[in-house]
C-alpha positions in Angstrom: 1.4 0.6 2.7 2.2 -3.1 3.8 0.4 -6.0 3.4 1.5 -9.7 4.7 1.0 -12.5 3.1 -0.9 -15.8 4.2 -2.3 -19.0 2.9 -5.8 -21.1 3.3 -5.5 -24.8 4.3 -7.8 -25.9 1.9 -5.2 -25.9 -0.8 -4.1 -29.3 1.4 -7.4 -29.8 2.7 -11.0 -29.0 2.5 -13.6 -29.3 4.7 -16.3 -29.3 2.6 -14.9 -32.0 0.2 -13.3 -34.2 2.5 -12.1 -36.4 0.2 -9.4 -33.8 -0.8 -6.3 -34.3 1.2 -8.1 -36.5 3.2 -4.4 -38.4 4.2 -2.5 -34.6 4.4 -1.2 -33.7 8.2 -1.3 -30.6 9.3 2.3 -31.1 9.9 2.9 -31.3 6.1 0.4 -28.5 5.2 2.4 -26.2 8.2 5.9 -26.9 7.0 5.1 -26.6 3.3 3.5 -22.9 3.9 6.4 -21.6 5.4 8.3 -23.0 2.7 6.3 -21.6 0.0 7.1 -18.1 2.0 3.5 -17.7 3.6 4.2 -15.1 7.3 0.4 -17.0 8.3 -2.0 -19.3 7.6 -5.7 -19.8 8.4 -7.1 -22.4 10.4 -8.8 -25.0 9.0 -10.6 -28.4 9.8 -7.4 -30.5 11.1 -6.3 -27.8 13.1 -6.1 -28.2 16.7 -8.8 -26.0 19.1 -7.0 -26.1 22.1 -4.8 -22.7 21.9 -1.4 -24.1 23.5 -1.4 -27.1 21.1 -2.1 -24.9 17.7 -0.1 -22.5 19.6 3.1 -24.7 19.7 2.4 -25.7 15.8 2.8 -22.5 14.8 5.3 -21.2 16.7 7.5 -24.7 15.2 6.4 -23.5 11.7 7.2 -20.3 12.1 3.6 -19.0 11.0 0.9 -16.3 12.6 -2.7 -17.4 12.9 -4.3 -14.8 10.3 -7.5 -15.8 11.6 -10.1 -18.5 12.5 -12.5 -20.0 9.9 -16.3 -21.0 11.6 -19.5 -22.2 10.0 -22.0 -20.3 11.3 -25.9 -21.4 11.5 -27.4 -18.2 12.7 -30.1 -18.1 10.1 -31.7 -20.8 11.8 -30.1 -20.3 15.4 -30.4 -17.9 17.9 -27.6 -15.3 18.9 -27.0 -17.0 22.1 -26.5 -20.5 20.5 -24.0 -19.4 17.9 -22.1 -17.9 20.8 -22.1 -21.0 22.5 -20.6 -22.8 19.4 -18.2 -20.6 18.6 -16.9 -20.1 22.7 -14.2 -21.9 22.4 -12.7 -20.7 19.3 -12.9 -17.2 20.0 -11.2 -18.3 22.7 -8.3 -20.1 20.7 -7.9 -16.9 18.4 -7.8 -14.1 20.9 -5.2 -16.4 23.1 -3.1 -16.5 19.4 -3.3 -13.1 18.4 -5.8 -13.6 15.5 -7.0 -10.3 14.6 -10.4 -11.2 13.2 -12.8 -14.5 13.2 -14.1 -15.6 9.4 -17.9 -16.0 9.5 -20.0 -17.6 6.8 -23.4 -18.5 7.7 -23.6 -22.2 6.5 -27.2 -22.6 7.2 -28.6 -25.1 4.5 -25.3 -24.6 2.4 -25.1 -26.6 -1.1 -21.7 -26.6 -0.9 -20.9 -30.1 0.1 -23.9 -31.4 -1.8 -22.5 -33.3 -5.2 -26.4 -34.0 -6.4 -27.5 -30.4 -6.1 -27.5 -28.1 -8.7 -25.4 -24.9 -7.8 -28.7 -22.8 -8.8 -30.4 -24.4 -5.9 -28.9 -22.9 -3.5 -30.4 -21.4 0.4 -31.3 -18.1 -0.1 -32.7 -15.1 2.5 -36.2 -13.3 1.4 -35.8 -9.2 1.2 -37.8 -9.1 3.8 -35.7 -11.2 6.0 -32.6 -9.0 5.8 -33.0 -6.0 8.6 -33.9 -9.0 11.2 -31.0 -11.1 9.8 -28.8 -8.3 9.8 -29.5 -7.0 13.5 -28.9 -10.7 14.7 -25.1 -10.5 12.8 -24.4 -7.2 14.4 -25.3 -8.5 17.7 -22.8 -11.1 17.3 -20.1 -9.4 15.8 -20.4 -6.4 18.5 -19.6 -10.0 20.6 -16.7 -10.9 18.6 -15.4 -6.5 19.2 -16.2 -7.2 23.1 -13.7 -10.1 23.0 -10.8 -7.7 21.0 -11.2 -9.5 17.3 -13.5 -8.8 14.1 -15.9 -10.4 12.8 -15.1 -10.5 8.6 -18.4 -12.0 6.8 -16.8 -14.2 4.0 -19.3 -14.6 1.6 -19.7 -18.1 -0.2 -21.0 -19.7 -3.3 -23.5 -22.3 -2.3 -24.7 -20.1 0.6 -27.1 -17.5 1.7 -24.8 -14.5 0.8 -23.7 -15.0 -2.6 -24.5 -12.6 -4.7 -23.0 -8.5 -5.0 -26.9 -7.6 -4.5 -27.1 -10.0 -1.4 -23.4 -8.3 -0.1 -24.9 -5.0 -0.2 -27.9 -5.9 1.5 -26.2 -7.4 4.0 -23.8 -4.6 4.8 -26.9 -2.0 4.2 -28.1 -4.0 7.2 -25.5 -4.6 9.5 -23.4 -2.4 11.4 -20.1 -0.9 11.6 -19.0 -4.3 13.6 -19.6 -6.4 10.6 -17.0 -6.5 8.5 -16.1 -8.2 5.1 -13.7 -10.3 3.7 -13.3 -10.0 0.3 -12.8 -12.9 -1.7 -11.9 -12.5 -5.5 -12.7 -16.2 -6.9 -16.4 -16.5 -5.2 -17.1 -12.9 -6.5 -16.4 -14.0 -9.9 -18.3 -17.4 -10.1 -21.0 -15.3 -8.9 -21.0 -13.3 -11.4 -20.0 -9.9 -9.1 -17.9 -7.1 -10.5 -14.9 -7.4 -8.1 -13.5 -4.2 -8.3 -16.9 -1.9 -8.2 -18.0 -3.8 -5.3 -14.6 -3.4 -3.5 -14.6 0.1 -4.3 -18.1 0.6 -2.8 -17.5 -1.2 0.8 -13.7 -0.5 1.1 -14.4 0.9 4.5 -15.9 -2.8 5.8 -12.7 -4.8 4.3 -11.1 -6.5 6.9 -9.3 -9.3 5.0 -9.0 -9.9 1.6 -8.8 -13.8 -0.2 -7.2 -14.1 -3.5 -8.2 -16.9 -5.5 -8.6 -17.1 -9.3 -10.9 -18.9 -11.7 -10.3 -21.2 -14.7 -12.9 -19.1 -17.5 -12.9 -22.5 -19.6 -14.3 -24.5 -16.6 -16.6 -21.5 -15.3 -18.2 -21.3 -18.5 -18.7 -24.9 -18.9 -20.3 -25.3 -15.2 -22.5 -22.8 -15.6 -23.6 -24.3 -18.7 -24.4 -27.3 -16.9 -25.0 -25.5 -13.3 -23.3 -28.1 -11.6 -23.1 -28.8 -8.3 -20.6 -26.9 -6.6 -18.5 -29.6 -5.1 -18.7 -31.3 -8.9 -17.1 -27.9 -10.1 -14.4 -27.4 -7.5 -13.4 -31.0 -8.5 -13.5 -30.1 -12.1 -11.1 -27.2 -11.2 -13.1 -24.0 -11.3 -10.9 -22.2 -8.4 -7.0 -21.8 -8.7 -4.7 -19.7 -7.4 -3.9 -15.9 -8.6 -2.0 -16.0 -12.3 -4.0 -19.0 -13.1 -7.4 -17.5 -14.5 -8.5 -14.8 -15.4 -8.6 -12.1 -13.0 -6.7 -9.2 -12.7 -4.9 -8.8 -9.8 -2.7 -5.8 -10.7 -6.0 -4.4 -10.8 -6.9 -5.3 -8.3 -4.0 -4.5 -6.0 -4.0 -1.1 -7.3 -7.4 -0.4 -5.9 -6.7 -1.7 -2.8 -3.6 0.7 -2.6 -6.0 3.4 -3.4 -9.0 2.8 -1.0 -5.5 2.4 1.9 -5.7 -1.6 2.5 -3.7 -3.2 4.9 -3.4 -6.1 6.5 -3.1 -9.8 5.6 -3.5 -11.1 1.6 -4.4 -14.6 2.2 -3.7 -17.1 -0.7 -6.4 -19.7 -1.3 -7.7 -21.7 -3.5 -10.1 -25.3 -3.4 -8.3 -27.9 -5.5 -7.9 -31.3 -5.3 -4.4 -31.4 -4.0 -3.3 -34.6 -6.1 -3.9 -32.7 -9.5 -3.0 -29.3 -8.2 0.1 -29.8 -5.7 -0.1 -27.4 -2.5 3.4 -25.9 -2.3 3.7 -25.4 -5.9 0.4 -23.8 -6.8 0.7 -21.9 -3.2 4.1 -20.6 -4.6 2.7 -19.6 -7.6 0.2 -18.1 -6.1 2.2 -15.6 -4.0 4.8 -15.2 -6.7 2.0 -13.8 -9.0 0.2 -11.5 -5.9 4.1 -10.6 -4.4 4.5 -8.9 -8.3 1.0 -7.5 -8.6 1.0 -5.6 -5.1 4.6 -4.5 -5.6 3.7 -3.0 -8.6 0.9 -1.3 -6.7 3.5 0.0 -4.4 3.1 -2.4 -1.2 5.3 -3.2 1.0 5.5 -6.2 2.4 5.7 -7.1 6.3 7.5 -10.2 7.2 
């Protein structure tokens, strides 16, 4: 089994708290990445859509595009709309070899908001799910038409937050919506990560590994904080810092036959949490935890 290993921007970076990272270049964030011994990165909100520019920054960096990150509005949008936002990034990814395009529907998202209490945030009536659903199939049959798939990354602060709003989703959607799996918004949600892995292992197109700091989780729920307030409070780090299990968790992905790209990531204020160190821990921690699962790992 192989797996390769990639990093998230945001550890340089964020877009929804712009403040972080706000004087980083992309140059920096590229070079340090490679450094830290990442094959790929993801794109991210200083990268370049024009395919031959991004193209020629990561070919100097020596990096793959794992895929492309976009903030969908399709809740409140029509199918044809969110296809004419996301036209030119498609575009970009299928022209860099992307395999997949990263979806989360950002419609009324929290996640920027530092006055709004994380409880507070958009959410999609039972009812609503079948015609939400066949909307987000229609798209991502779109994204299969154009060679890539679409991987639902569900967010805290957004409509699909929950594991009971994952399932309903996927219960509703069809085989061309896939999932990416991401360990640190599972757990501030609350979600068993490995029982909810284990159920929709045949949907997981991309998996993000990104731990949580228990102290600060307990103490933001407490509170229920805004989200932004608890990312700045240090909430999310990388794997080896928290307190999830990613031996675990790498075994059951070896035994439900993952493969494909491990993507490092992890919102921190990158003053207080420096990218290519906690990036290098990060993949240090998930290089042992997959090895030990018996993964190989492609360059």
């Amino acid at each position: 089994m192989n797996v390769r290993f990639g990093v998230s921007p945001i550890a340089w970076f964020d877009s929804a708290l712009s403040q972080f990272g706000k004087d980083m270049t992309l140059e920096v964030c590229l070079a340090q990445a490679r450094e830290a011994g990442f094959s790929g990165i993801e794109s991210g909100i200083k990268f370049p859509t024009n395919a031959q520019a991004l193209g020629v920054l990561l070919q100097r960096s020596g990096l793959a595009l794992v895929s492309g990150w976009f903030p969908g509005s399709l809740l409140s949008g029509s199918v044809l709309e969110e296809k004419a936002r996301m036209q030119a990034q498609v575009a970009a990814c299928k022209a860099l070899g992307a395999p997949l395009l990263a979806y989360t529907d950002a419609s009324g998202s929290i996640q920027s908001r530092f006055d709004t209490p994380a409880s507070l945030r958009p959410r999609i009536d039972d009812e609503d799910f079948p015609s939400y659903g066949a909307k987000l199939t229609e798209l991502a049959n779109w994204i299969a038409e154009n060679g890539m798939a679409l991987a639902y990354h569900h967010q805290m602060g957004t409509i699909i937050q929950s594991q009971r709003e994952i399932d309903l989703l996927l219960q509703h959607t069809g085989p061309a919506v896939s999932l990416l799996i991401d360990t640190g918004h599972l757990a501030y949600a609350g979600a068993d990560v490995l029982s909810l892995t284990r159920r929709h292992a045949d949907r997981i197109t991309l998996v993000h590994c990104k731990d949580v700091r228990p102290e600060v989780l307990k103490r933001v729920r407490q509170r229920d904080t805004s989200l932004p307030l608890a990312v700045q409070d240090g909430v999310f780090t990388v794997p080896g810092d928290g307190f999830i299990d990613f031996y675990a968790f790498a075994r059951l992905l070896g035994e439900v036959g993952y493969t494909g790209w491990i993507v490092v990531e992890a919102e921190q204020d990158p003053v207080k949490a420096p990218p290519l160190e906690y990036s290098r821990m990060g993949l240090r921690h998930l290089a042992a935890a997959f090895g030990s699962a018996g993964y190989v790992f492609a360059p």
